[in-house]
N, C-alpha and C positions, 0 to 999 in steps of 0.2 A: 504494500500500500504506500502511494506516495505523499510527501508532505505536505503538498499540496490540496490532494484529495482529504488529507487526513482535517487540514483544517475548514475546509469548506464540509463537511461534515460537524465539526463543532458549532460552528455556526449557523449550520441552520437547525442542530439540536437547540442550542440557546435560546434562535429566533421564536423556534415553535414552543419551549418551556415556556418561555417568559408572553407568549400569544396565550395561553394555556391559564393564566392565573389573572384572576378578577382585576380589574380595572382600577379600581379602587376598594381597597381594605377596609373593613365596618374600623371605624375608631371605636374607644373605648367611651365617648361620649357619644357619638350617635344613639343610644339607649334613651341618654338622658335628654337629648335633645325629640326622640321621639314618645318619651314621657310626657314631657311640659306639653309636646302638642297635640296628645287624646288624652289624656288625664289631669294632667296641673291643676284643670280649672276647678274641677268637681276634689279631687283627692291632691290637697299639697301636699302633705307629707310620705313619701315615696317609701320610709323606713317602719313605718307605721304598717301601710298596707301590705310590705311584704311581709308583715310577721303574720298576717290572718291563718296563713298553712304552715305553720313553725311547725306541727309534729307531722307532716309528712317528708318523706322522701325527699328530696333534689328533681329526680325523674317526675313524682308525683303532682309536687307543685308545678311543675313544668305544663304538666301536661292540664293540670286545674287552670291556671292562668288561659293558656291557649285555648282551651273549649271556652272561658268567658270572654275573652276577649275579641275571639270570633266573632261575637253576635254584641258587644258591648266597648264602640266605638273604635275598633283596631281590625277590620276585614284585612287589611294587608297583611299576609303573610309575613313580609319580612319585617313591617311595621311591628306586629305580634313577639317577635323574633329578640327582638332589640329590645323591646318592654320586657316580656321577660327576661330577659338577661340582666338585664340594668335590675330590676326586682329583687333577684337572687341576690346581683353583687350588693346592694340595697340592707339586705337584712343584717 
């Protein structure tokens, strides 16, 4: 194999890895930024409402948040996603 060959292969490995990974990475405030914008109004205190499922699960609450939030101002998916998460880290 020649050296040539060899790097023109690296490079279009890297081209398509780095084609391959999200455009932009959720920050670690995107949660709370989509907190303040379906919830804030009605529930300020964010540290509060995460404790309502303090005895279940990680998984559980996960999944209680999600089925409320589907139907309780959060349809978006990934909207949902970033609330709960933000919730967890929250408690």
């Amino acid at each position: 194999m020649s050296r040539a060959f060899f790097m023109r292969f690296l490079l279009a490995a890297s081209v398509l890895s780095a084609a391959a990974l999200p455009a932009t990475p959720a920050r670690a405030d995107d949660g709370a930024d989509a907190f303040r914008a379906a919830c804030q109004g009605c529930h300020a205190n964010p540290a509060r409402l995460a404790r309502r499922n303090s005895a279940a699960t990680a998984a559980s609450r996960a999944a209680r948040w999600d089925a409320m939030l589907r139907t309780h101002h959060a349809s978006d998916p990934v909207q949902r996603a970033l609330i709960v998460d933000f919730l967890e880290r929250s408690r």
